[in-house]
Each structure stands twice: as structure tokens, then as C-alpha cells.
C-alpha positions, 0 to 999 in steps of 0.5 A, spaced: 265 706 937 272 705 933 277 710 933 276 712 926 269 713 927 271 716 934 277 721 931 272 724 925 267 725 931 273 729 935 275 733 929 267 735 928 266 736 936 272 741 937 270 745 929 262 746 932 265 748 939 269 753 934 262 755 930 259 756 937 265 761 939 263 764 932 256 765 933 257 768 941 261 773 938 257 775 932 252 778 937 251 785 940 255 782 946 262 783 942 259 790 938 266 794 938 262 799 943 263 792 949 270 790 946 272 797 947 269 798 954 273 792 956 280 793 952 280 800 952 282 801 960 286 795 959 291 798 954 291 805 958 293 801 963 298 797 961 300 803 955 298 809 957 295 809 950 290 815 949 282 815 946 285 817 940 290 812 939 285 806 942 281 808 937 286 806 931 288 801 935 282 797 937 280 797 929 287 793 928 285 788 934 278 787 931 280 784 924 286 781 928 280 777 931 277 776 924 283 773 922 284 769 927 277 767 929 277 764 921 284 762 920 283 756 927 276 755 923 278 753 917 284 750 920 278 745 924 274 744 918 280 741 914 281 736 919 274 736 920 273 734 913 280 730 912 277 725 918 270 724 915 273 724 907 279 719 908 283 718 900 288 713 898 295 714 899 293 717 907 296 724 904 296 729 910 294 734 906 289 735 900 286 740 895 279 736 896 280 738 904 282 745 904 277 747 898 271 744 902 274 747 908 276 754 905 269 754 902 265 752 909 269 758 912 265 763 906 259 760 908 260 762 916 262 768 914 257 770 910 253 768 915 256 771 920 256 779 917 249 777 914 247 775 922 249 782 923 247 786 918 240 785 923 243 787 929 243 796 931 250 795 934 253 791 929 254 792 922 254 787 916 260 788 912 262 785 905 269 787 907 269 782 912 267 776 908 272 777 904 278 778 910 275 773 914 275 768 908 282 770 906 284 768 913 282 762 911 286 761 904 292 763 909 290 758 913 290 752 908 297 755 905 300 755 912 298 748 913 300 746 906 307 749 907 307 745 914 306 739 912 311 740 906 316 741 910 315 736 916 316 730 911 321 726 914 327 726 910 330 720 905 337 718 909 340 720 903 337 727 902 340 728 909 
């Protein structure tokens, strides 16, 4: 095997582990009745936070999750795409990729709320979708910004 072809076999690997993370995560094992069972002891213990308080804190670390879930996948969908659809000039970073890699995270999205739209302990939320595909914009904006400013500088910009 070459190594592109190695590289793009890499970049698709780890994206589908990622998708498989998603999937296990979109069933009634992480409903916010087991994550709560889990962190709600944990932070008592660490914070003496009361029910009360976890509630609204267990809500903020649940769409954090969304967030970082979704930003990481469309992350790994760019690189993904960025081996698999190479262009001229060998740019780090294009609006072909993140668009392609924006609207895959979408797409998983919506998959991923309609799933649980089926499940008794989960609910299929609109909201989320959209949360979950703005994590992804942010993403692609984070990786655009990286990338601007990790060029190497001219001798005589320096």
C-alpha cells in the first residue's frame, strides 16, 4: 500500500471510530437519567454540589459534550476529506474540505436526534442538530484560524 493511500485509510479509520463513539453514545445507555447517575455522586463529592444545582449543571455538561462530540467530527471529517480530495497547490486547509466536513457533521446530527427520537429514554431534539452543526462550523473556523496563523513567516516579515 502507498502511503497516501495509507494516510487517507488512517484519516477515514480514526472519523469512523469517532462515528461509533457517536453511535454508542446516541442510545438509552447515555440518556441524562445514566449520566446523571454517574456524575451526579462524582461532582457531590468533589463539590458538594446539591440535586438542585447538578440539575442545571448536568444539562451545561450534556451540550458541552454535544459540542465537543461534534467539533472532534467535523475535525476528523476535514482531515478525512483533505486526504481522500488532494488539490493543487497542497493548501492545508480549503472551503471544499470543511464544507464537505460541516455538512457530514449535519447529516450525523440528524441522524443521531432522529435515532433518538425512537428511544423512550432519549428525545429527538431540533436544537440539537443545529448546536451539534454549529460545533462544527466553530471547528472548521478554529482549524482555518490554525492554520493562518501557524504559517511559516518570510525573513523579512520577522
Amino acid at each position: 500500500m502507498s502511503s497516501d493511500r495509507h494516510e487517507v485509510l488512517k484519516a477515514w479509520i480514526a472519523a469512523i471510530l469517532w462515528l461509533i463513539v457517536i453511535s454508542i453514545e446516541s442510545t438509552s445507555f447515555a440518556s441524562a437519567h445514566n449520566t446523571g447517575r454517574i456524575l451526579y455522586p462524582l461532582l457531590h463529592f468533589l463539590f458538594g454540589l446539591s440535586r438542585a444545582r447538578f440539575e442545571h449543571w448536568h444539562f451545561y455538561i450534556r451540550k458541552g459534550g454535544h459540542v465537543f462530540g461534534y467539533g472532534l467530527l467535523s475535525i476528523l471529517l476535514f482531515r478525512a476529506w483533505r486526504e481522500t480530495l488532494p488539490v493543487i497547490g497542497d493548501p492545508k486547509w480549503t472551503f471544499r474540505w470543511a464544507n464537505v466536513a460541516v455538512l457530514g457533521t449535519a447529516l450525523v446530527a440528524s441522524l443521531d436526534e432522529w435515532h433518538q427520537s425512537f428511544l423512550p429514554s432519549r428525545t429527538g431534539r431540533w436544537e440539537d442538530v443545529v448546536l451539534d452543526t454549529c460545533a462544527g462550523v466553530g471547528a472548521q473556523l478554529l482549524l482555518l484560524l490554525y492554520w493562518s496563523w501557524s504559517k511559516p513567516r518570510s525573513p523579512a516579515s520577522a
